[in-house]
ZALUMVEX-859498 format. One record per residue (C-alpha): residue in three letters; residue number from 1; x, y, z. Coordinates in nm, 3 decimals. Layout:
REM ZALUMVEX-859498
<"Ala"; NUM; <X; Y; Z>>
...
END
This chain:
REM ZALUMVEX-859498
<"Unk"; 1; <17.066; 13.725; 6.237>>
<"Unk"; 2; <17.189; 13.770; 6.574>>
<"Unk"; 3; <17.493; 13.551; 6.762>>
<"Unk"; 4; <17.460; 13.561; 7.125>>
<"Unk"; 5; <17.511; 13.341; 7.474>>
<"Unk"; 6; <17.330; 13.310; 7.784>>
<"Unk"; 7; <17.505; 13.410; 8.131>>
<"Unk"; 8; <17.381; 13.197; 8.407>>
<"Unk"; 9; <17.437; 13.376; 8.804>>
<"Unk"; 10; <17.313; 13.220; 9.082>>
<"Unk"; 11; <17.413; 13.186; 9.401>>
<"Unk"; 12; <17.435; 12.877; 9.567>>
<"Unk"; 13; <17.511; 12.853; 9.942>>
<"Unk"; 14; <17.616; 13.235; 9.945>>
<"Unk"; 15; <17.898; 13.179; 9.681>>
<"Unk"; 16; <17.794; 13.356; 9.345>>
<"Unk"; 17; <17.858; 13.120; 9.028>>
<"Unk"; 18; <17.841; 13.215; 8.703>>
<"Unk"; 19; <17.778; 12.976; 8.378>>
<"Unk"; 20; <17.815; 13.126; 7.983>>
<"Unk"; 21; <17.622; 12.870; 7.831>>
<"Unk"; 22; <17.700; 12.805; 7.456>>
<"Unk"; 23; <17.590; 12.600; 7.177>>
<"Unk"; 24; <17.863; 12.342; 7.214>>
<"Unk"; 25; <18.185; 12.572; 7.051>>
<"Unk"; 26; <17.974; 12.833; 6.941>>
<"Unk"; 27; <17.759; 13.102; 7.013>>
<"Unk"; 28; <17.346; 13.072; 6.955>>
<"Unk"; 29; <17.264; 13.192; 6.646>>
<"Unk"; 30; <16.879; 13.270; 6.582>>
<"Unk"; 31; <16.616; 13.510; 6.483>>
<"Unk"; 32; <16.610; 13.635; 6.129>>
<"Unk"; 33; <16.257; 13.819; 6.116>>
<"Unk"; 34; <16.073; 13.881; 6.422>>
<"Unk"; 35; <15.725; 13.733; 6.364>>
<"Unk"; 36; <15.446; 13.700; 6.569>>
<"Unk"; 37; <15.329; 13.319; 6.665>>
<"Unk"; 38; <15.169; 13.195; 6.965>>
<"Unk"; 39; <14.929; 13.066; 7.196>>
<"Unk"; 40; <14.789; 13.179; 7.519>>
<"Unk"; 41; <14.588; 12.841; 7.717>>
<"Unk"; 42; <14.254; 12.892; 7.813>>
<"Unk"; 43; <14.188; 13.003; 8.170>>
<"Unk"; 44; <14.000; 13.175; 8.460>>
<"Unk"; 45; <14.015; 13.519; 8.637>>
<"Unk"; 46; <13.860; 13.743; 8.920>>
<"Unk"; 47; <13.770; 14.029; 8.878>>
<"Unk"; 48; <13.755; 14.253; 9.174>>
<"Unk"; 49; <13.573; 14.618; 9.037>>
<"Unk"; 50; <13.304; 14.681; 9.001>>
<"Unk"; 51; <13.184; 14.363; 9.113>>
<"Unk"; 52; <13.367; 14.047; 9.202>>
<"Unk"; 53; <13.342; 13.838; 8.953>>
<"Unk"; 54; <13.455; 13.493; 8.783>>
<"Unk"; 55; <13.570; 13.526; 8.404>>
<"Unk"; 56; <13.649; 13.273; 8.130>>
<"Unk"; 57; <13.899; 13.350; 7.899>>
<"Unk"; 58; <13.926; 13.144; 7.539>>
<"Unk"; 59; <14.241; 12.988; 7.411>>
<"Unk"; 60; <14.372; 13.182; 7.145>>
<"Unk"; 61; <14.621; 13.096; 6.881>>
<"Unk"; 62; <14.762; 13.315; 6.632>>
<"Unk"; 63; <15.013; 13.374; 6.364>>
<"Unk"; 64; <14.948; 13.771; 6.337>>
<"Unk"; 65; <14.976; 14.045; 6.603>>
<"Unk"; 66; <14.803; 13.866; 6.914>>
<"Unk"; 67; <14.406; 13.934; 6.934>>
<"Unk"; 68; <14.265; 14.152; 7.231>>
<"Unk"; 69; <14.197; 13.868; 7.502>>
<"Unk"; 70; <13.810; 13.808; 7.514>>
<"Unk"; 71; <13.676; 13.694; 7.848>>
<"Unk"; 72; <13.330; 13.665; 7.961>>
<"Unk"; 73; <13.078; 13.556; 8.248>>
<"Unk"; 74; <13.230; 13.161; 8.374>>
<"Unk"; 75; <13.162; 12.920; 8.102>>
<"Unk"; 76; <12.904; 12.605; 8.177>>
<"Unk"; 77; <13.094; 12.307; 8.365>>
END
């Protein structure tokens, strides 16, 4: 279990500002076991070499170590 806060710096009209954000009183608390869980949307990419190319990548969801992305030739509209 880990305690910890977020620093916030920005800079807003050239005067630096700086927020510790905090769970009300406290600090965060969170993350027991690190796990993996997730989900990557579905979605398109170009290829440039060897060929330019449009590729279709699945969703994927997962609850292990994330799968190798699969993509493949554009899906069908």
């Amino acid at each position: 279990m880990s305690d910890y806060r977020l620093r916030v710096e920005l800079e807003v009209d050239g005067v630096p500002q700086t927020y510790d954000l905090r769970d009300g009183d406290r600090d965060f608390r969170c993350c027991g076991r690190i796990t993996y869980m997730g989900y990557q949307a579905a979605r398109y990419e170009w290829t440039l070499a060897p060929a330019r190319a449009l590729r279709y990548c699945a969703e994927l969801r997962y609850t292990g170590k994330p799968p190798p992305r699969t993509c493949g030739p554009r899906a069908p509209a």
